[in-house]
Every structure is written in structure tokens, then in C-alpha cells.
Legacy VTK file of the C-alpha trace (Angstrom):
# vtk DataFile Version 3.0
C-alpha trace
ASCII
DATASET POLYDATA
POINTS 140 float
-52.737 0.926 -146.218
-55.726 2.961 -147.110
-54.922 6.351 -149.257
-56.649 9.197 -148.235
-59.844 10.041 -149.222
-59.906 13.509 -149.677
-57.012 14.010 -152.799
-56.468 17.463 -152.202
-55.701 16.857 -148.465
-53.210 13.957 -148.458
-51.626 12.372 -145.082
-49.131 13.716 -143.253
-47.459 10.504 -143.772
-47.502 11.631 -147.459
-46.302 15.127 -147.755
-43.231 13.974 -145.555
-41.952 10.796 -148.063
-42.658 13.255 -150.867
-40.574 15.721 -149.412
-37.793 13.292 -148.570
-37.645 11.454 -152.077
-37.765 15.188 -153.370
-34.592 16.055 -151.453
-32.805 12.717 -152.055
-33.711 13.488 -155.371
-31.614 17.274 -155.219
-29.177 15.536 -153.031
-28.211 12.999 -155.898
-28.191 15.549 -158.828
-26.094 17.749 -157.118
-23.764 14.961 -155.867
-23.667 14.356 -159.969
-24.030 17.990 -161.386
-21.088 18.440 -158.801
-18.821 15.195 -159.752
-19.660 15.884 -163.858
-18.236 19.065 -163.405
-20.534 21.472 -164.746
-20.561 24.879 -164.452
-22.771 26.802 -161.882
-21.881 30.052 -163.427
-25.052 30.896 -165.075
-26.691 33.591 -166.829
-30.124 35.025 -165.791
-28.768 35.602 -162.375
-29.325 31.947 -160.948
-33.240 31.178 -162.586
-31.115 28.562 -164.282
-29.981 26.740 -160.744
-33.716 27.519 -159.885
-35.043 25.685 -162.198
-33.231 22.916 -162.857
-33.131 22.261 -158.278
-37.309 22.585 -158.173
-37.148 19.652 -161.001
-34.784 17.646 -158.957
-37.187 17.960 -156.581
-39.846 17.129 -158.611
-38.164 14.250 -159.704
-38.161 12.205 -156.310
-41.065 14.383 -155.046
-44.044 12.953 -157.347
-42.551 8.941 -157.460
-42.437 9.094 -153.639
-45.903 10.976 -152.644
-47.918 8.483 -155.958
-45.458 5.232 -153.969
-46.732 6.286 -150.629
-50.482 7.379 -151.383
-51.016 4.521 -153.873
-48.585 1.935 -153.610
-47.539 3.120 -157.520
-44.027 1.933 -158.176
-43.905 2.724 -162.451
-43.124 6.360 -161.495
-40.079 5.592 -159.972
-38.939 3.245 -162.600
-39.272 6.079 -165.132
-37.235 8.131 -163.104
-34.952 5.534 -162.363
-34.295 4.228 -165.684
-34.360 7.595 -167.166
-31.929 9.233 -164.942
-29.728 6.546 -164.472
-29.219 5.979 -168.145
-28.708 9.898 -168.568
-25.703 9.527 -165.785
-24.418 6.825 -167.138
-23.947 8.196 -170.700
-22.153 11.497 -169.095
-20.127 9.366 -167.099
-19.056 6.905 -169.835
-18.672 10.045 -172.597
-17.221 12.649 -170.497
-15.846 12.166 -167.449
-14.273 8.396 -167.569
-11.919 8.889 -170.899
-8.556 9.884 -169.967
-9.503 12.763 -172.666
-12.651 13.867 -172.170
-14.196 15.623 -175.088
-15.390 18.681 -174.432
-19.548 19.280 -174.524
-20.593 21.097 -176.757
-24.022 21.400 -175.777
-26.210 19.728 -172.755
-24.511 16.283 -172.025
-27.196 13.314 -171.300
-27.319 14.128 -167.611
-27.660 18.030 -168.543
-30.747 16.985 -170.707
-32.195 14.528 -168.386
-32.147 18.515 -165.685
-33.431 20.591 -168.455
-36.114 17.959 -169.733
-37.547 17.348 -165.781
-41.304 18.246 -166.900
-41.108 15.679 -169.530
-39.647 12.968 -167.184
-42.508 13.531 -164.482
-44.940 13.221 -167.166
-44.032 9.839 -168.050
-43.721 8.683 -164.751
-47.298 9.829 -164.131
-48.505 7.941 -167.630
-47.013 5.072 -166.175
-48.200 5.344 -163.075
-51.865 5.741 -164.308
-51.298 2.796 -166.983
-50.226 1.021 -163.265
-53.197 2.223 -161.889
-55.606 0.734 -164.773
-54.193 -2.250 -164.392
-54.217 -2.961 -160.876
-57.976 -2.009 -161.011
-58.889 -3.976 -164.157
-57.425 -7.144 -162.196
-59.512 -6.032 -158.858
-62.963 -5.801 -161.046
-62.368 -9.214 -162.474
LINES 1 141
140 0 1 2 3 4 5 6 7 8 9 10 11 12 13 14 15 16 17 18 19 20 21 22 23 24 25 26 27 28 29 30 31 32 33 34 35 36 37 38 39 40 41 42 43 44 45 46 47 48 49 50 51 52 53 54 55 56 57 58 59 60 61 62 63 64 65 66 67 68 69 70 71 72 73 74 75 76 77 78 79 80 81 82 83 84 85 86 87 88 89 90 91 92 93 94 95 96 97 98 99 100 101 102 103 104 105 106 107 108 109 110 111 112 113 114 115 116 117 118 119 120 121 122 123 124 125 126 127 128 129 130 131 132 133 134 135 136 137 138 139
């Protein structure tokens, strides 16, 4: 598959799996935020919810559109690995005990939503460290 050539103007194809990985993305943290029971009671009149759904978006957005432009597949490992281990440390700390302690502040999931910028930005270091390396072994 050839990526387009114009980056500003991607495919069709593109925008479309970026959009679906973005809402299979919101579709997952909510299925979580949801079974972790937190709270959507939220000061600042809902920027909060705001927030925290454009980086769930984000999250599957950016792995899908870099998978389906450029055949990158770090991006989504980073979000993988990141947001699985975040949902498995809520799930093993606070919701599987018969007592569950209550949080005191953001739980691994929570952080994993609040910290979304810094997740995308390693998934695009790693996709660009991908990058380098599938052209360093192309030049050779």
C-alpha cells in the first residue's frame, strides 16, 4: 500500500480507521471508566468528561491513522501496553478485593485518562524510532 503523498491531505481510507480506532478507543474507556466505578459527577461543569473522551479518542485515533498511512505498529503497542497495564492495576487494587480500598487520588486507569498527551507522545517516539528503522534497513 502506498501512503499518500500529500501529508496534510491523507486518504479517505485513513481518516475513516482513525476515526474508528478513535471510537473503539472511547468505547473501551468508557466500558472501563463505567465497570471501575468512577464518578462522572465532575466539577467545571463537564470540561473534565471533555477532556479526558477527546484523549480516548486520541488514544486509538493516532495508532490507527500512523497503522493505516504507514504500516507503524509501535504506536499501538504503547497504547496497548500502557493502557492495559493501567487497567489491570485498577482492576487488581480496586475493584477485585472483596474490600476494595478506597482511592484516594487518580487510580492507575484514572492516570493512564488524565496523562493521554503523554501516552500519544510516546507512541509517536516509537513510531518514528519504527520509522528509522524500517528505512535504515531499506537504504542498506
Amino acid at each position: 500500500m502506498t501512503p499518500s503523498l500529500d501529508p496534510l491531505f491523507p486518504l479517505p481510507r485513513t481518516v475513516v480507521i482513525g476515526l474508528l480506532g478513535g471510537l473503539v478507543s472511547l468505547s473501551v474507556a468508557s466500558a472501563l471508566w463505567l465497570r471501575f466505578g468512577f464518578t462522572t459527577r465532575t466539577a467545571g461543569n463537564g470540561q473534565f468528561l471533555i477532556y479526558v473522551g477527546l484523549g480516548a479518542i486520541a488514544l486509538g485515533a493516532v495508532p490507527a491513522i500512523l497503522a493505516a498511512a504507514y504500516g507503524l505498529v509501535a504506536p499501538l503497542v504503547v497504547h496497548l501496553a500502557i493502557g492495559g497495564a493501567a487497567a489491570y492495576g485498577t482492576w487488581t487494587r480496586y475493584v477485585a478485593p472483596e474490600t476494595p480500598p478506597a482511592p484516594v487520588g487518580p487510580t492507575p486507569f484514572g492516570w493512564f485518562l488524565l496523562g493521554w498527551v503523554a501516552v500519544v507522545a510516546l507512541g509517536l517516539v516509537a513510531g518514528w524510532g519504527e520509522h528509522r528503522l524500517r528505512r535504515r534497513r531499506v537504504t542498506r
